[in-house]
VOGU-3710 file (C-alpha; in Angstrom, 3 decimals, decimal comma):
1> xxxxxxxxxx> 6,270/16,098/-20,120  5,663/12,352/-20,463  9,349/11,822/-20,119  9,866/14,352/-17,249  6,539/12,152/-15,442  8,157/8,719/-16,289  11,466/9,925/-14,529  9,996/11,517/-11,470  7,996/8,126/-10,906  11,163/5,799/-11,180
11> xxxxxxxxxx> 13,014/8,191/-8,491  9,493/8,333/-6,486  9,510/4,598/-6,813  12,364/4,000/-5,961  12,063/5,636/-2,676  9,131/3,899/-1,806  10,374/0,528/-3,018  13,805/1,380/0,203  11,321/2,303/2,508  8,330/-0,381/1,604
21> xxxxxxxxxx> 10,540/-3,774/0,842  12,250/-4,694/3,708  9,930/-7,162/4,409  10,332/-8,430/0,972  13,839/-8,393/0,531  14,492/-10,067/4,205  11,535/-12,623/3,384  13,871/-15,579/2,645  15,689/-14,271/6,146  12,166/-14,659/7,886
31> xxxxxxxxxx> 11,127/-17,887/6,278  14,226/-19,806/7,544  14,577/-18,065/11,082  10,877/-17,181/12,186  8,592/-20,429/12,444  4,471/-19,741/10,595  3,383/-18,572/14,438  6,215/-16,040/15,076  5,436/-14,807/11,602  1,999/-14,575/12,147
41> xxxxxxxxxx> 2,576/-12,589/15,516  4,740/-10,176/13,718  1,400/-9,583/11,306  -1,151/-9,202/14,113  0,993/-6,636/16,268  1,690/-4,535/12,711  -2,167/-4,914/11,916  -2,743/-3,199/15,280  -0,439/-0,484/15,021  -1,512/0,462/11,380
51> xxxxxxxxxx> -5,264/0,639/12,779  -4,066/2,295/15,649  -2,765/5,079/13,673  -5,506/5,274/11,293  -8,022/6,287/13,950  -5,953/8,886/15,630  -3,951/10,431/12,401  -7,653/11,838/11,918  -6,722/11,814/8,135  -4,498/15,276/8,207
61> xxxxxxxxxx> -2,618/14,380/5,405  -5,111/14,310/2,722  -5,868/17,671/4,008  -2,662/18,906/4,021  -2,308/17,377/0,259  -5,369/18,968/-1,081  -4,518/22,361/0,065  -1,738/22,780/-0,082  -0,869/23,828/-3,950  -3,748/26,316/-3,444
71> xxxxxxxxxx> -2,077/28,563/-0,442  0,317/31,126/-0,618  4,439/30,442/0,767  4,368/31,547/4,829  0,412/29,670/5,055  2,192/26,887/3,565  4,480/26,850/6,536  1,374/26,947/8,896  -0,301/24,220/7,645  2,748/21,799/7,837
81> xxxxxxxxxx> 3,707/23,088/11,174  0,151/22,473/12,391  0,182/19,110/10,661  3,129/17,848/12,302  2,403/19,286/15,512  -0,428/16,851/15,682  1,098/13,673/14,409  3,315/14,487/17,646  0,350/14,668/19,929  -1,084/11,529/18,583
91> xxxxxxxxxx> 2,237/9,462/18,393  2,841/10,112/22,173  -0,894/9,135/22,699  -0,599/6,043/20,512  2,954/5,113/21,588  2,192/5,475/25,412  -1,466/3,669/24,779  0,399/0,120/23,338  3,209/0,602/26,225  1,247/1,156/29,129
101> xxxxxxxxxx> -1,357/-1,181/28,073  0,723/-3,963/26,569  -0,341/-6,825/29,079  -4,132/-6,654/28,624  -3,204/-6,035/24,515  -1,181/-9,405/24,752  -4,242/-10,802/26,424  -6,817/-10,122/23,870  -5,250/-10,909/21,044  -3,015/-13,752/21,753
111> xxxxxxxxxx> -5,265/-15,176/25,021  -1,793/-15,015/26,941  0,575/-12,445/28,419  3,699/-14,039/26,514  3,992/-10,898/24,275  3,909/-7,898/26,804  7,217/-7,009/26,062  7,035/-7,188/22,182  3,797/-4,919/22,364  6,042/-2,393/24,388
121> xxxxxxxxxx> 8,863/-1,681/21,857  5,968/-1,710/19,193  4,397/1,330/21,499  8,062/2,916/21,203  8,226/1,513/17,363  4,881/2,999/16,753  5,827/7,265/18,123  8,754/7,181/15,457  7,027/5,659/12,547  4,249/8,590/13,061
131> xxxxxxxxxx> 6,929/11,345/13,603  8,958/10,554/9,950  5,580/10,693/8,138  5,351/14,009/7,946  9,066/14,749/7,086  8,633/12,445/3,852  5,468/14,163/2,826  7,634/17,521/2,981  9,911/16,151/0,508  7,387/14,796/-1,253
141> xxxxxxxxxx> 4,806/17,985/-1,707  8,148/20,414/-1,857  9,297/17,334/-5,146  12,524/16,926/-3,167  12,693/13,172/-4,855  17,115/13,391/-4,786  16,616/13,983/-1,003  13,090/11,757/-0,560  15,076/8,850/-1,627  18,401/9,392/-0,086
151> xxxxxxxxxx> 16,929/9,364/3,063  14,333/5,861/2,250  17,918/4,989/1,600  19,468/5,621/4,842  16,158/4,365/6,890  16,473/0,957/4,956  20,283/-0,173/5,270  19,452/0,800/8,362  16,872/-1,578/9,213  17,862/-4,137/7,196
161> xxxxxxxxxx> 21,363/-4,040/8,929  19,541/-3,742/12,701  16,951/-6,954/11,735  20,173/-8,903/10,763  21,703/-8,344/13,351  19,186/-9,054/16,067  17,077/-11,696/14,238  19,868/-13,561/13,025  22,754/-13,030/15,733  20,776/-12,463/18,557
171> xxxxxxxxxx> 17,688/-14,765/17,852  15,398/-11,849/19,233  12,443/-12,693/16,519  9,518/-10,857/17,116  11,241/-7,949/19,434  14,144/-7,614/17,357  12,024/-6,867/14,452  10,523/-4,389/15,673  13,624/-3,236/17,643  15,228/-2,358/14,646
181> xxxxxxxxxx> 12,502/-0,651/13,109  11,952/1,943/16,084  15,594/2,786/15,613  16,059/3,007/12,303  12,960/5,657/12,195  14,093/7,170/15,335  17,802/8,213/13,167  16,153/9,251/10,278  13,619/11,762/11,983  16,873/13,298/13,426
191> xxxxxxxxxx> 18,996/13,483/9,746  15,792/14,735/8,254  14,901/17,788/10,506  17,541/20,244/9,298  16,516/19,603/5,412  12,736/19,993/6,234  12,710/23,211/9,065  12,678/25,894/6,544  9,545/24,520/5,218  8,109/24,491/8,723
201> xxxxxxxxxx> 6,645/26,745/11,400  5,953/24,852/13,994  3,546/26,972/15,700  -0,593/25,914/16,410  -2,748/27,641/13,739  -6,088/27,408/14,729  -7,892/28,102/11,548  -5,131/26,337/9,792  -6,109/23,015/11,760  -10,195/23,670/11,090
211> xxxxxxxxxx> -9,268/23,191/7,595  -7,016/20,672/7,688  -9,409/18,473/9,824  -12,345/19,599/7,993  -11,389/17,725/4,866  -9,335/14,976/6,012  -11,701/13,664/8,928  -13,825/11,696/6,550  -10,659/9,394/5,092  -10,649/8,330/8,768
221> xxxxxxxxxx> -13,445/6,259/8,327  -12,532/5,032/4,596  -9,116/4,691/5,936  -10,222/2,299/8,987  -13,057/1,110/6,099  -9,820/-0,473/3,609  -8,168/-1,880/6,752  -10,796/-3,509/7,720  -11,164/-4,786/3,820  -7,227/-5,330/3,908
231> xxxxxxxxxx> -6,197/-6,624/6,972  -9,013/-7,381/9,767  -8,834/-10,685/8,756  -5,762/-11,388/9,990  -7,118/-11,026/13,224  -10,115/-13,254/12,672  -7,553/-16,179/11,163  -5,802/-15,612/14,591  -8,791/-16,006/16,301  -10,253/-18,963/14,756
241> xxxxxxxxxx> -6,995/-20,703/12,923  -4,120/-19,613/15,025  -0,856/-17,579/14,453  0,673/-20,603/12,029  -2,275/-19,994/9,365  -1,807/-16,288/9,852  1,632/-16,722/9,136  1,179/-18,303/5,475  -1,341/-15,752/4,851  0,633/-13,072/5,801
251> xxxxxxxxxx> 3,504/-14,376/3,389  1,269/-14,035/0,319  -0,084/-10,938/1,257  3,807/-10,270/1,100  4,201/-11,285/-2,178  0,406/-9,346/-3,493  2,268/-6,076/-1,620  4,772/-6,534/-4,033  2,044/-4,419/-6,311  1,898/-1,438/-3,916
261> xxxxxxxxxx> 5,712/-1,297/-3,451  6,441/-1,462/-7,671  2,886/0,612/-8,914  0,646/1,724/-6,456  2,233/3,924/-3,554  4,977/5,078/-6,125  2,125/6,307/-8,777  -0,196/7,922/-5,797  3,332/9,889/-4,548  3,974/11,229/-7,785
271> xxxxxxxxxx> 0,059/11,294/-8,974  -0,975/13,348/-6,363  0,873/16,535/-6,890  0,544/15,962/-10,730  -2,920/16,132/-11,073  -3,510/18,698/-8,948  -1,311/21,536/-10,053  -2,689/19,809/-13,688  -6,262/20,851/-12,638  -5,166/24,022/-11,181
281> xxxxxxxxxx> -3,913/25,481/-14,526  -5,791/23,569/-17,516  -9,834/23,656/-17,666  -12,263/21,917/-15,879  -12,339/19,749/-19,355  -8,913/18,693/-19,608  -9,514/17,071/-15,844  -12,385/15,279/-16,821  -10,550/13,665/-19,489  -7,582/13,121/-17,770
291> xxxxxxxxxx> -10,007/11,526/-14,710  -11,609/9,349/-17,258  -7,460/8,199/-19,271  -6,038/6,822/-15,941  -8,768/4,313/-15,231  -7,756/2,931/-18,948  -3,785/3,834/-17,613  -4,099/2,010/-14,431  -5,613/-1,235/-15,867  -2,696/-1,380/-18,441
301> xxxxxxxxxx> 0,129/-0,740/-15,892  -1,589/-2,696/-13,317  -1,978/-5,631/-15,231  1,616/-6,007/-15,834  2,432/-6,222/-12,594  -0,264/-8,475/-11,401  1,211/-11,267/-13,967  4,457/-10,639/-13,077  3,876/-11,612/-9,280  1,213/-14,018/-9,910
311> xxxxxxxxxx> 2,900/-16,146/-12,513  6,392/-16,628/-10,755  5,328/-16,491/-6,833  5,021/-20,911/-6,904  8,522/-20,657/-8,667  9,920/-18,225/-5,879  8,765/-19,818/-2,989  9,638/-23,202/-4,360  13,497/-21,587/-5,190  13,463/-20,024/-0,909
321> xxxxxxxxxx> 12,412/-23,503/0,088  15,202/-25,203/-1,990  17,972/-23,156/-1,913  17,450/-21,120/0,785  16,535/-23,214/3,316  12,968/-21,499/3,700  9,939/-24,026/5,554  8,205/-26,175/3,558  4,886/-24,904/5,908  4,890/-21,786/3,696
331> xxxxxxxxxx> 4,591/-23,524/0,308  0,787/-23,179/0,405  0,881/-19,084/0,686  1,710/-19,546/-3,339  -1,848/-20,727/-3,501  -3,303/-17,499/-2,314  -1,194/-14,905/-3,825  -3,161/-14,746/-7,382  -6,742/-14,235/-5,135  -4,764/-11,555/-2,713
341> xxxxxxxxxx> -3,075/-9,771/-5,349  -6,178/-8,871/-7,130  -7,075/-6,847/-3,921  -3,915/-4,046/-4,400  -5,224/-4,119/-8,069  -8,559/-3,162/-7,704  -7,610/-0,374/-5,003  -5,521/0,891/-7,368  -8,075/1,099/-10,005  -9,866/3,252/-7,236
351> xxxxxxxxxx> -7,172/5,712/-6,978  -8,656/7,673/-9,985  -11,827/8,000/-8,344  -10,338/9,811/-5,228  -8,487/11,970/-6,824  -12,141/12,712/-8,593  -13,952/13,284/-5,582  -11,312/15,703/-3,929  -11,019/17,496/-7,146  -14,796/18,059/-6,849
361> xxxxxxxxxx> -14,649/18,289/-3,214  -16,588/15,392/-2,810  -14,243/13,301/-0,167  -17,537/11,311/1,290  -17,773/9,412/-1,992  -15,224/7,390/-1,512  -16,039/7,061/2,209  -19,288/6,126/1,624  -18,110/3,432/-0,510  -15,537/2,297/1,698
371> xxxxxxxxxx> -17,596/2,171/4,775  -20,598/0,063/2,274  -17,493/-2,396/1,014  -16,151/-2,723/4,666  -19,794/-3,457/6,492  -19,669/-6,430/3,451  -16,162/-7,544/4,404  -16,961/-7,531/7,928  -20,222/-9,731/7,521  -18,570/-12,146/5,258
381> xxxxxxxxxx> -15,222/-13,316/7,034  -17,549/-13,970/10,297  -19,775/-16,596/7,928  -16,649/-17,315/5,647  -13,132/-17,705/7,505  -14,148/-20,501/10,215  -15,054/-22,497/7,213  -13,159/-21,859/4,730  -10,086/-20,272/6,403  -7,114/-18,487/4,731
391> xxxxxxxxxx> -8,105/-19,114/0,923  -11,949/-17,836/2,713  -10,346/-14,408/3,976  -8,383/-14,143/0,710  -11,773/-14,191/-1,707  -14,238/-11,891/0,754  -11,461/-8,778/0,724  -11,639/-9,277/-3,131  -15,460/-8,900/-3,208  -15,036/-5,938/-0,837
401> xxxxxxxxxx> -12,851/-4,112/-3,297  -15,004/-5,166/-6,060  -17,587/-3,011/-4,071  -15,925/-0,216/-3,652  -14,687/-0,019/-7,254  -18,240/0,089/-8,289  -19,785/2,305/-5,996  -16,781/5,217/-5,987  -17,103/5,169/-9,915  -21,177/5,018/-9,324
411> xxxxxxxxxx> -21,460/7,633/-7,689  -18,605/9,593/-8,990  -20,023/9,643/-12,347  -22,755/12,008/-11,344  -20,607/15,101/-11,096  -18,707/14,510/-14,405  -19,772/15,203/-17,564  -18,975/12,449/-19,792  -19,123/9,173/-18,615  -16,319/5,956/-18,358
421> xxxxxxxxxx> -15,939/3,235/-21,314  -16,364/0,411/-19,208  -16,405/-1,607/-22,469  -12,936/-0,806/-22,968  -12,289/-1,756/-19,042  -14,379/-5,171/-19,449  -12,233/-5,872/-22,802  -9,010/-5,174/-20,587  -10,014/-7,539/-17,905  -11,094/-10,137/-20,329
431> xxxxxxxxxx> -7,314/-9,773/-21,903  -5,865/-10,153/-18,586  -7,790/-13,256/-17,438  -6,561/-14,916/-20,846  -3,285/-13,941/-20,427  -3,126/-15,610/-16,524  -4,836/-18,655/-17,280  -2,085/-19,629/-20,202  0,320/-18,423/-18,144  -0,596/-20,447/-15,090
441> xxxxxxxxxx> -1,047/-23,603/-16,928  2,645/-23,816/-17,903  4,572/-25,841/-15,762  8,388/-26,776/-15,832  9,626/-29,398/-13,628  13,061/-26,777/-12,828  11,370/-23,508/-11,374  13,494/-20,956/-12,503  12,713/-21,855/-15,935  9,297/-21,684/-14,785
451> xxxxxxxxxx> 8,963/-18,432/-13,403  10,437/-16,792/-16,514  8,436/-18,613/-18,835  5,088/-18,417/-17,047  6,084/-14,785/-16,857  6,826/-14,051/-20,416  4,256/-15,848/-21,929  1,584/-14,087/-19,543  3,296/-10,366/-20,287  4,024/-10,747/-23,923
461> xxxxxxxxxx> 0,058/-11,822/-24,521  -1,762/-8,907/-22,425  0,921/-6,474/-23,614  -0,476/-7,948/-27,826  -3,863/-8,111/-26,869  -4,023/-4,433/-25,550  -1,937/-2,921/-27,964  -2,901/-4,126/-31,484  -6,452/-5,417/-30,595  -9,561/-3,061/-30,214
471> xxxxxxxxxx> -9,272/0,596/-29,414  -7,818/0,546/-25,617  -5,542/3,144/-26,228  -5,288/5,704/-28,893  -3,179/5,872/-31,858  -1,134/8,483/-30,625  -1,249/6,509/-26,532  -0,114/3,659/-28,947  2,644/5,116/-30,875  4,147/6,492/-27,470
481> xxxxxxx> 3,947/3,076/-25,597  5,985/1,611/-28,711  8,063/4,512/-29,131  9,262/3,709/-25,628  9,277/-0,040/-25,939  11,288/-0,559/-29,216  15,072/1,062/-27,822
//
């Protein structure tokens, strides 16, 4: 089973990682062609869209996922085909909203009507990138993970070929990247309807959609509550620094989204499903305990990562600027990527905790919390990021998250019997903090030879302390982990 999990998260991960890390793998492109303010555009405009379709999605998917493994074959039809029928209806709305209203859009955000045009092929940009959700969630609820990641596949070369082609050749900037994703979307939604129809009746169902609204309305407002955490300040650094500061800022966030591409949105596709066809044939026990293992999971695994992009980001950007002919204006984003990564961390401590509270049908728990950390956010960056700026914006989203950790497990607690170890948890976060700062205070003068080192050092003395010191995992956890890292 553990094997079978392990494998089906590498193929899951690897889809997200094609469909997630363009903006990654093309960074060194956008750091030598796109100055800190066309960058920064490109982040505001995105922010926008991704709020835009938070508030009109009205959270249908996490309905459709928690349902789903408890209805029979021809409802499961019904409730896709419902579920699709209204990311339609609200991609036309959304699309037509950003084209028809593109001038005022450019207005308010940028105080000028310079970007009219680039808001209208992100209206067009925005219709397909709602359309293909749905179509990947097929695959993904159906555990089509050969075809899920053949077609990340195809959407990516595709992409990455189209922002080539009109960022470098053409010098479109700002419309060609977004050119190229409305395309690329646009293609796959047409290779992917013939693999996904039988699954589909794409007929209204009434009740179907009562249901389906009933328990995913509430993530709309924990959904707009994280983006306000996770990316509202972008728009306040606009405001009050400009598009160059957003720019830097938005390149580390880059390099802390490195954590969602590798860990998080590759573990929630595959965790999803797991647990619950998991809780739908073991005991009410077994879930509790399982609930309880993944915080302890999550911090391990999590940790990892966070060292690994923490402790070689300077060396990275330092290698794009040197060899790669990158601007020196985005040096100081390395700066801000150990405060921003912590933020992807922490949410994905909190993944546990909503899988808890749909298990026990409980969705306004993490809501609640979100809506509590967001109202926080909100009040701090107003006080904090015309002070304090970028590195201001980068420390209030982590207090936010801090928030909602606490208050999802809080209140979470209360409708499972048996409670967490947060001793254990505290130990784990004491072992990572030790194993940053020594990593962080190594410094090599050539920065390849930094990155690995800082790197190594950092993994090799979390990965000691967890193992072989206190009680973190069990002896049988233990003797798996080892049993997998010795070949």
């Amino acid at each position: 089973m553990t094997s079978d999990f392990l494998k089906k998260f590498f193929t899951y991960g690897l889809g997200n990682v094609l469909q997630s890390a363009l903006s990654l793998i093309l960074l060194p492109l956008y750091l030598r062609f796109l100055r800190p303010d066309e960058y920064g555009v490109i982040s505001v405009l995105s922010v926008t869209m991704s709020l835009l379709a938070l508030s009109i999605s009205a959270g249908m998917m996490n309905g459709l996922i928690r349902l789903y493994y408890e209805t029979e074959s021809l409802q499961k039809k019904k409730l896709i085909g419902t579920t699709w029928l209204w990311y339609l209806a609200v991609a036309t709305l959304g699309g037509a909203i950003l084209f028809t209203q593109a001038r005022p859009l450019s207005t308010v955000l940028f105080r000028a009507e310079v970007y009219e045009s680039s808001i209208r092929i992100v209206g067009v940009a925005f219709f397909f990138l709602m359309v293909q959700i749905v179509p990947f969630y097929i695959l993904r609820l159906e555990k089509k993970a050969g075809q899920y990641v053949a077609f990340s596949l195809f959407n990516f070369l595709v992409d990455f070929t189209l922002k080539l082609f009109f960022i470098v050749s053409l010098g479109k900037g700002i419309e060609g990247y977004f050119a190229s994703s409305a395309i690329a979307n646009m293609l796959t939604v047409g290779l992917m309807v013939p693999f996904v129809a039988k699954y589909v009746k794409l007929s209204p169902d009434i009740p179907s959609l009562k249901k389906l609204l009933k328990l995913g309305f509430p993530y709309v407002f924990s959904g707009i509550a994280v983006w306000t955490i996770d990316v509202s300040d972008r728009l306040l650094l606009n405001h009050f620094a400009g598009e160059a500061v957003v720019g830097v800022y938005s390149v580390a966030y880059n390099f802390a989204n490195i954590f969602r591409v590798l860990l998080a949105t590759p573990a929630a596709l595959l965790v999803d499903p797991f647990f619950f066809a998991f809780a739908a044939a073991r005991p009410a026990a077994d879930t509790r305990n399982l609930l309880q293992r993944m915080l302890i999971y999550s911090f391990l695994a999590g940790g990892v990562v966070y060292l690994g992009i923490t402790l070689s980001s300077g060396g990275v950007l330092q290698i794009l600027i040197s060899q790669f002919g990158a601007k020196k204006e985005y040096l100081p984003a390395a700066n801000l990527v150990p405060i921003l990564t912590l933020a992807p961390f922490i949410y994905f401590l909190v993944m546990p905790s909503i899988l808890g509270g749909l298990w026990v049908k409980k969705p306004e728990i993490f809501s609640i919390a979100c809506l509590c950390a967001a109202g926080l956010n909100a009040g701090l960056n107003f006080f904090v990021i015309p002070k304090f700026g970028a590195a201001g914006a980068a420390v209030t989203t982590v207090i936010a998250y801090l928030l909602l950790l606490g208050l999802s497990y809080g209140r979470l607690e209360r409708f499972l019997s048996g409670g967490y170890d947060w001793k254990k948890v505290a130990r784990v976060m004491l072992y990572l903090a030790l194993a940053f700062t020594i990593g962080w205070q190594i410094l090599i003068d050539q920065p390849v030879a930094s990155l690995l080192v800082r790197v190594m050092v950092g993994i090799l003395i979390f990965a000691f302390l967890t193992l072989f010191t206190g009680d973190i995992l069990t002896k049988v956890e233990r003797d798996k982990v080892l049993a997998y890292i010795r070949p």
